[in-house]
Backbone bond lengths (Angstrom), bond angles and torsions (degrees), N, CA, C in turn:
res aa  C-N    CA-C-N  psi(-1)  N-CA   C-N-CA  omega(-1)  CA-C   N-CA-C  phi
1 X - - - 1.445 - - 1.528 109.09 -
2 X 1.447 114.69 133.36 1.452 101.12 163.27 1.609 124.30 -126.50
3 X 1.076 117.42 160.67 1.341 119.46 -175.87 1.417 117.42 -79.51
4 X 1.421 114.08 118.78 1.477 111.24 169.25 1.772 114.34 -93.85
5 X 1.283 106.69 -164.66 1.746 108.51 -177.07 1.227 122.47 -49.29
6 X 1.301 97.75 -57.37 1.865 112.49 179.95 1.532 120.73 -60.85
7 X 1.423 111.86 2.49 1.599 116.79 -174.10 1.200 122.85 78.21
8 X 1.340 109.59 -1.80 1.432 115.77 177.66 1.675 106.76 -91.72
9 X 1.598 101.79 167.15 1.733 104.21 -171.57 1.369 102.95 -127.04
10 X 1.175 115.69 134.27 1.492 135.80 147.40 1.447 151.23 -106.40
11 X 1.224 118.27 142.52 1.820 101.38 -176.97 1.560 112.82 -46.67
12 X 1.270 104.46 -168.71 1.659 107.91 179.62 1.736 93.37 173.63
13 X 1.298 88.25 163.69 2.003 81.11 -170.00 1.753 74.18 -124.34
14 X 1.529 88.36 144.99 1.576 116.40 148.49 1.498 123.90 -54.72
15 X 1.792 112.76 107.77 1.515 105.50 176.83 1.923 108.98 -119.15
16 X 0.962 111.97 130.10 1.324 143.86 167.95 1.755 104.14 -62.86
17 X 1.369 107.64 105.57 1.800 128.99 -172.71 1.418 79.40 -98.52
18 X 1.655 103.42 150.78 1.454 127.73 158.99 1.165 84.78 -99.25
19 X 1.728 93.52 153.56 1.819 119.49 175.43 1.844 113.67 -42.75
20 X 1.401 113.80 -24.69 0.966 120.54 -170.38 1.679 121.34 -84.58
21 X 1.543 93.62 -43.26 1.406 97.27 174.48 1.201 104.00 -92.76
22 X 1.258 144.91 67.45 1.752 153.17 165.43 2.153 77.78 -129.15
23 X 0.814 78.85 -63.37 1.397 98.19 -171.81 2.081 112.34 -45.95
24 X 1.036 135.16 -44.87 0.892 141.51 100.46 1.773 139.91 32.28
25 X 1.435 72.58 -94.49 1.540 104.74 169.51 1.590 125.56 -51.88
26 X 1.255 107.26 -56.12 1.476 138.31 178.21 1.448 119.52 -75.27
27 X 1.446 112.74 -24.31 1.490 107.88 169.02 1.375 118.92 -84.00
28 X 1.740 105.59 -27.49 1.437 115.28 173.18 1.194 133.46 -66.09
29 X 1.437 107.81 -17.41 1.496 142.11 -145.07 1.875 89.78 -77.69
30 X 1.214 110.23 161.43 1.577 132.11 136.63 1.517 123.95 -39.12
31 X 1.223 137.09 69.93 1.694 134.34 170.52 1.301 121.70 -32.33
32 X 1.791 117.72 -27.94 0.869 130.21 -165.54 1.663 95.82 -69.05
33 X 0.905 138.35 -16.12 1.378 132.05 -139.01 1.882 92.09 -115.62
34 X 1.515 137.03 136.97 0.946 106.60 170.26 1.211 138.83 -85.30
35 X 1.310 107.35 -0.45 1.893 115.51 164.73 1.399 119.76 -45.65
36 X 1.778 80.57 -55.87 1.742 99.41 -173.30 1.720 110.52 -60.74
37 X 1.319 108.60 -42.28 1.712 108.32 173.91 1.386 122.82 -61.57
38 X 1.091 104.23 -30.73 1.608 118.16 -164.18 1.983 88.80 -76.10
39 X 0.979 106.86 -50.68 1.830 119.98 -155.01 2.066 87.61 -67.99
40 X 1.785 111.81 -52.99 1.376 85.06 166.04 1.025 127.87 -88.23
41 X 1.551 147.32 18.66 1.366 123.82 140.71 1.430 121.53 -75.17
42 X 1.311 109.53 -5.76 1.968 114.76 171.38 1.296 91.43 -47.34
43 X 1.783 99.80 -77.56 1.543 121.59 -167.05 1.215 107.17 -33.41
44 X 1.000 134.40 -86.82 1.712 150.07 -175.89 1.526 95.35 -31.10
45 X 0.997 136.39 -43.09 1.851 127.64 -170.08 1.116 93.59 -78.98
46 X 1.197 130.56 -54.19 1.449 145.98 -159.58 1.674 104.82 -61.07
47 X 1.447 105.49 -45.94 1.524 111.29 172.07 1.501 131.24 -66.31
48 X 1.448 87.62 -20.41 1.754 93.36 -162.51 1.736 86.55 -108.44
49 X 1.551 141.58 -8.68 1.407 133.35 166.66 1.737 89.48 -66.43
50 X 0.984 94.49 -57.25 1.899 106.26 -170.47 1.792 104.17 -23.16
51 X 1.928 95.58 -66.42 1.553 90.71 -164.37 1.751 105.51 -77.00
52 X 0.983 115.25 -54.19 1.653 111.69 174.29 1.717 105.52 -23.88
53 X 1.386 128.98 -49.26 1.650 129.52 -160.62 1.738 75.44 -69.95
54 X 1.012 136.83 -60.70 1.043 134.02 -143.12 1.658 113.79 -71.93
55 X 1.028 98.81 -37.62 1.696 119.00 168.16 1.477 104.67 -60.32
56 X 1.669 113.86 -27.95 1.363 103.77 -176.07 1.441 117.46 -59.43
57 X 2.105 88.56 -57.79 1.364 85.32 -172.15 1.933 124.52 -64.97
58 X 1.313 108.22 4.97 1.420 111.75 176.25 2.243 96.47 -82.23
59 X 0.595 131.85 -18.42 1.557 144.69 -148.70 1.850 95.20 -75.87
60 X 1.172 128.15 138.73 1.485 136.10 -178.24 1.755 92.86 -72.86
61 X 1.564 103.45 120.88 1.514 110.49 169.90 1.436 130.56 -43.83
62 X 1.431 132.04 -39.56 1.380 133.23 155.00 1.753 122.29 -53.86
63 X 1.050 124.38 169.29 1.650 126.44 -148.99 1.881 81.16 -102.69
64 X 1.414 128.32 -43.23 1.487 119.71 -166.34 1.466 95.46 -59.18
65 X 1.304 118.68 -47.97 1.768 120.50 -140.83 1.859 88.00 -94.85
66 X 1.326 141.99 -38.60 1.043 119.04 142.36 1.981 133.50 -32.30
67 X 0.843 108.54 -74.47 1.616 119.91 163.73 1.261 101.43 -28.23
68 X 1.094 123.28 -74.67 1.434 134.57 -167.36 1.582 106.44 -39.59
69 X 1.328 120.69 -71.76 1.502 136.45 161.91 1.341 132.12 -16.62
70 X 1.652 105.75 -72.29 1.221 135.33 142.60 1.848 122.88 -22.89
71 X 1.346 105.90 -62.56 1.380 104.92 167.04 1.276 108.67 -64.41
72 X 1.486 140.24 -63.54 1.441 129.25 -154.51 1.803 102.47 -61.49
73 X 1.650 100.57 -10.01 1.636 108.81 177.52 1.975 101.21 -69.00
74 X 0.847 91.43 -45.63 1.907 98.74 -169.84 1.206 108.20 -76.02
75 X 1.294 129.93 -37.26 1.543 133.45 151.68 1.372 115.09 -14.09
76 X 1.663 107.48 -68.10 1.341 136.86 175.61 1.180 113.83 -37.08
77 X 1.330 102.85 -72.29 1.677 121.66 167.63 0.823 116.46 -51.94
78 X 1.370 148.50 -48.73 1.662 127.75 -156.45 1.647 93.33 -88.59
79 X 0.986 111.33 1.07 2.082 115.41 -153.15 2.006 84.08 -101.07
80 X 1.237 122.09 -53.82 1.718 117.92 149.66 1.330 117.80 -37.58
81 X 1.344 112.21 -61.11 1.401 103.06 -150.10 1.712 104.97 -80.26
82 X 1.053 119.52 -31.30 1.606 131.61 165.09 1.800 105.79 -46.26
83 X 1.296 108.91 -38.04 1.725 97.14 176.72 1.383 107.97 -100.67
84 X 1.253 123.38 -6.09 1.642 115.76 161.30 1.624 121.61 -81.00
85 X 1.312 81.78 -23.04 1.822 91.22 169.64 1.842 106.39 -74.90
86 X 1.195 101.57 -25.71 1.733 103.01 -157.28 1.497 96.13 -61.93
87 X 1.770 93.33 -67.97 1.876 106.87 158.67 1.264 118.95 -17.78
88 X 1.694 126.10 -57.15 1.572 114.82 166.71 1.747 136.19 -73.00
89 X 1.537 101.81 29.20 0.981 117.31 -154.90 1.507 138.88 65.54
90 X 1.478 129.52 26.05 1.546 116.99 165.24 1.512 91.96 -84.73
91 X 2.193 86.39 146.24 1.511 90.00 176.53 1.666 106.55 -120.87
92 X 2.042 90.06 -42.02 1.230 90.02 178.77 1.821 118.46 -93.94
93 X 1.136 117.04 -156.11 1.623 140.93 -166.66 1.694 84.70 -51.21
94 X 1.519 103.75 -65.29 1.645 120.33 -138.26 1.480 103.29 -81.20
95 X 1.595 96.06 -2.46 2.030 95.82 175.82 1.440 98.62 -85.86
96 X 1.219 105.66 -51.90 1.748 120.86 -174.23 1.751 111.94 -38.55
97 X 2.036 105.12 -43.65 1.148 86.79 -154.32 1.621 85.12 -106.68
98 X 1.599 125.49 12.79 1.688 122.44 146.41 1.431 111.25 -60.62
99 X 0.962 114.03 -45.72 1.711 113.29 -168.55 1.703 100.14 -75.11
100 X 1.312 119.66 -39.30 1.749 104.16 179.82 1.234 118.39 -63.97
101 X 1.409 93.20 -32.49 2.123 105.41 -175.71 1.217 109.87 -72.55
102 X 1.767 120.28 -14.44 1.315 102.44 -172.06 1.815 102.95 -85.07
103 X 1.686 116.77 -31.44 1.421 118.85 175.48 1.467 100.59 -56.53
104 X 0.691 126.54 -36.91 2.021 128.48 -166.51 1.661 98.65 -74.80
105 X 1.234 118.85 -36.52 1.798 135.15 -175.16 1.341 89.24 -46.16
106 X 1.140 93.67 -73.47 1.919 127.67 -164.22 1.768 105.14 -39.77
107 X 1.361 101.52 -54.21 1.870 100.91 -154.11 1.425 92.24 -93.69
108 X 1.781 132.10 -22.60 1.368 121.24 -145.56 1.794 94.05 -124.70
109 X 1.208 100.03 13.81 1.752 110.04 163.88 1.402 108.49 75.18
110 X 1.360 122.77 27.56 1.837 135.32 -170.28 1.376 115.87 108.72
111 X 1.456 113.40 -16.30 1.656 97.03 178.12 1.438 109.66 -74.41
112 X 1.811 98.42 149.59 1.455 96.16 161.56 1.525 115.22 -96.35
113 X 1.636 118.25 -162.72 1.327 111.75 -174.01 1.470 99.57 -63.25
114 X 1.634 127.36 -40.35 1.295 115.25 -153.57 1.518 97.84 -78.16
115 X 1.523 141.85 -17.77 1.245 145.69 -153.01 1.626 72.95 -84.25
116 X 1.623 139.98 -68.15 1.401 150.58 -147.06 1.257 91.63 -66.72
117 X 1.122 132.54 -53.60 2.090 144.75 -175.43 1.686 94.10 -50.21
118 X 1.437 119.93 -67.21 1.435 108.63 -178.31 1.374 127.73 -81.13
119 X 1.597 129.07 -1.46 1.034 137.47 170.06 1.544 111.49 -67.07
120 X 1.642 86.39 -48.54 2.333 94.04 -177.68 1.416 104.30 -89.27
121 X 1.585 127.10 16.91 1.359 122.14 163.32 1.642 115.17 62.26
122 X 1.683 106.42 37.01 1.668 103.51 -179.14 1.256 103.77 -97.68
123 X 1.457 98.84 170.74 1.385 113.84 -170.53 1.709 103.27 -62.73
124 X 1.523 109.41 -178.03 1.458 110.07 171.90 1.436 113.90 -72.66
125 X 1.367 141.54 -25.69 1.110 144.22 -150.76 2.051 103.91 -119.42
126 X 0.942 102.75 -12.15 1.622 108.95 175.23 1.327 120.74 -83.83
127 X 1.373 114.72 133.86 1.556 124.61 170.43 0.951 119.04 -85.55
128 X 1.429 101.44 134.45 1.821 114.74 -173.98 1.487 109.45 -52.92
129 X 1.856 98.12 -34.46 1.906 84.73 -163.04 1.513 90.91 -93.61
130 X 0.918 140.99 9.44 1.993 130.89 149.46 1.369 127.09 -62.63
131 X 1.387 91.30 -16.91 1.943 113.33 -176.24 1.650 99.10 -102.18
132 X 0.919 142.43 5.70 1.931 125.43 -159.81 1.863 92.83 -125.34
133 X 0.932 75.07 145.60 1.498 93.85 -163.85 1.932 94.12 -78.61
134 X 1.624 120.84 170.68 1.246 107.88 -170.71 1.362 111.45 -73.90
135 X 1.275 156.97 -33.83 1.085 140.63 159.95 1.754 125.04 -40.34
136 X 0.827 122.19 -26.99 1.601 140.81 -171.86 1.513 84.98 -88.00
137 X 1.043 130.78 -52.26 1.605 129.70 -155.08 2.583 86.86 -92.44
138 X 1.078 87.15 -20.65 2.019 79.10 172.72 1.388 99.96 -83.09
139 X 1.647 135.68 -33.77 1.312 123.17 -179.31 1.220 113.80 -47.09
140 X 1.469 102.01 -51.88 1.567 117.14 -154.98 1.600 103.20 -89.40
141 X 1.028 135.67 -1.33 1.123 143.11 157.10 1.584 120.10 -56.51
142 X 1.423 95.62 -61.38 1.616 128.10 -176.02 1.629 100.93 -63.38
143 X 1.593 116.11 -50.67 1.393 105.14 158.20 1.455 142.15 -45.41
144 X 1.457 101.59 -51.67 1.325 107.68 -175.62 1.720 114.83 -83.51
145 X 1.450 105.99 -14.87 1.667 98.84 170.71 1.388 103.68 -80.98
146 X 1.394 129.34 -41.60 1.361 113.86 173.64 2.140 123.35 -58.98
147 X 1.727 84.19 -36.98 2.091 71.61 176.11 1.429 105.87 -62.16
148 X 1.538 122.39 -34.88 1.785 120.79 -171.19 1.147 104.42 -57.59
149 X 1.288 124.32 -39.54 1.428 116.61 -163.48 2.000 112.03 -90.55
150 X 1.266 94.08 -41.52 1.800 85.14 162.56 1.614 114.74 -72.68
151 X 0.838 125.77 -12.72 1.837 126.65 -154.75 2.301 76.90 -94.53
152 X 1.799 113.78 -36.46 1.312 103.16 -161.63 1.550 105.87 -72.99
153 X 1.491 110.84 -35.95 1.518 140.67 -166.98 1.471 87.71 -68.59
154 X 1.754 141.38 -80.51 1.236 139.60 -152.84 1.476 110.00 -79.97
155 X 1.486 123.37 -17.09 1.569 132.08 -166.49 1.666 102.21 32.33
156 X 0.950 121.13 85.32 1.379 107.00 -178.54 1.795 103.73 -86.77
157 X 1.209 123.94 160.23 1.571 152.94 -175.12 1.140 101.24 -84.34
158 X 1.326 129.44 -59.33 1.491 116.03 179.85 1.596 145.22 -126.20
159 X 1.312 121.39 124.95 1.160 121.83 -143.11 1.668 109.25 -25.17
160 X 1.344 123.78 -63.32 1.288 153.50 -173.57 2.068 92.41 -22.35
161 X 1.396 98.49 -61.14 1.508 103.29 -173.04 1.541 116.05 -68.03
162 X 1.520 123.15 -28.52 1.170 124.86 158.09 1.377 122.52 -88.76
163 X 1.354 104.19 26.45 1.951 112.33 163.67 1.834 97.51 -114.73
164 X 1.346 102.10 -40.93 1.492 91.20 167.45 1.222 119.48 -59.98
165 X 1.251 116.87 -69.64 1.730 109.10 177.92 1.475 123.39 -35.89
166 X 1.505 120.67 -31.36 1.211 126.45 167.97 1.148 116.53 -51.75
167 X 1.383 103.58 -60.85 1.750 114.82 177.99 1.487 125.78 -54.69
168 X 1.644 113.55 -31.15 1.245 134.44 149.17 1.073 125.00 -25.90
169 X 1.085 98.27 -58.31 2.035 110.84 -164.84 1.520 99.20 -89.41
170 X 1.270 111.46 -27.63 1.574 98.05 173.83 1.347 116.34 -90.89
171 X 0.963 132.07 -11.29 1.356 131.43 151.54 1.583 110.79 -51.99
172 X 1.264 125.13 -58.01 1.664 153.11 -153.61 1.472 77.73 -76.47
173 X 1.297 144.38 -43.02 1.772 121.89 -177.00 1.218 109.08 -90.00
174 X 1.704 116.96 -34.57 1.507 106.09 -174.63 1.684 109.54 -84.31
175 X 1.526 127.41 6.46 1.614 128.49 130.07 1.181 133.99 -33.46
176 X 1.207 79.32 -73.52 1.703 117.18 -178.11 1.568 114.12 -47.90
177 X 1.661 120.74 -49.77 1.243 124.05 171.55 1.515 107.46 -90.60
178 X 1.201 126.87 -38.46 1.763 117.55 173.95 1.646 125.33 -12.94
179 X 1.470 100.89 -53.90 1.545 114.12 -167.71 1.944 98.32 -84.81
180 X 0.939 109.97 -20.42 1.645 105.76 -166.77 1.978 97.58 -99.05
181 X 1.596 141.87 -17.02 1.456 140.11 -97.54 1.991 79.30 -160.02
182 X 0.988 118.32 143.05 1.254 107.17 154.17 2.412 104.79 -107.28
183 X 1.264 84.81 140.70 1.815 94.73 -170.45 1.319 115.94 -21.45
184 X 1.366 104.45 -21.15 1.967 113.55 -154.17 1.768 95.81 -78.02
185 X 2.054 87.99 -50.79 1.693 91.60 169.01 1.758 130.95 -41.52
186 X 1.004 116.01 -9.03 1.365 109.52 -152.96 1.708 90.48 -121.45
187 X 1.299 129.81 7.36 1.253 143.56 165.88 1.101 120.61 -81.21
188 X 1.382 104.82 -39.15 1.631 120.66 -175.46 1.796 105.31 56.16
C-alpha cells in the first residue's frame, strides 16, 4: 500500500527500472531531495569510471608512454580547474595553491602537495605529478574531472566553497578506491 497526499492509502504495483531509466529519472529529479542527490552523484562517478576505463584502453601499452599521456591529461586539468577556481575568486598564488592542496587533502588522506614533495624526496623545483607513475596520475585525473565538473555545475562565489568541493571529490575517489586499492596504492 502506499501513501498518497491526503493520508489515505492505495495499492500500487511493483515496477522494475532498466539501469537506464533510474538514470533518467534522477537527473530529472529534484536535487533538493537527498535521494535524488545522492542517485546523481552515483551517476556522475559511475560516468566518469566509465570514460577514464575507456581512455584506458585508448592509453600506449608500456608504463612511460601511458604516463606520458596521462600527464599532458592533468596539464589540461589543472589549466580548467585553475580558471574555475579563479571564477570562485582565487586571485593570488596562495588561493591557487589552497584550492590544489585541498584536491591532494581529499585523495592523499591530509597531505598537501608540499607534505607529497617531501615525502617522495624531490627536489625544490619538481612536480609531484611529473614523478607519479600512471596510475597515481588516473587518481588524480578522476579527481580533478569530477571537482571541474561540480565546481562547473554549482559555480560557486567563493573561493573557500570551491576548495571544499575540491576536497570533496578527493575524498569521494580516495573512498571510492580504498576498498578496491591496498593504502600503499594510493601513495603513489
Amino acid at each position: 500500500m502506499l501513501s498518497i497526499g491526503s493520508g489515505a492509502k492505495r495499492s500500487g504495483d511493483d515496477v522494475r527500472l532498466s539501469r537506464y531509466a533510474c538514470y533518467l529519472i534522477a537527473q530529472n529529479a529534484d536535487p533538493d531531495k537527498t535521494v535524488v542527490a545522492q542517485a546523481q552523484t552515483y551517476f556522475a562517478v559511475q560516468t566518469r569510471r566509465q570514460e577514464l576505463a575507456d581512455e584506458l584502453d585508448e592509453l600506449p601499452r608500456d608504463e612511460d608512454g601511458k604516463r606520458l599521456k596521462l600527464r599532458g591529461k592533468m596539464r589540461s586539468l589543472d589549466t580548467h580547474l585553475a580558471d574555475v577556481a579563479h571564477k570562485a575568486g582565487a586571485e593570488k598564488p596562495k588561493d591557487y595553491a589552497d584550492f590544489f592542496d585541498s584536491g591532494y587533502k581529499g585523495l592523499y588522506d591530509g597531505e598537501t602537495e608540499n607534505d607529497i614533495h617531501e615525502r617522495k624526496e624531490l627536489e625544490p623545483k619538481e612536480a609531484i605529478l611529473d614523478h607519479m607513475g600512471s596510475d597515481g596520475l588516473i587518481y588524480n585525473a578522476f579527481r580533478a574531472t569530477l571537482t571541474k565538473q561540480k565546481l562547473e555545475c554549482e559555480q560557486p562565489q567563493q573561493k573557500e566553497q570551491a576548495n571544499d568541493t575540491h576536497h570533496e571529490m578527493g575524498a569521494a575517489v580516495r573512498k571510492t578506491l580504498m576498498p578496491l586499492l591496498s593504502t600503499s596504492l594510493l601513495q603513489w
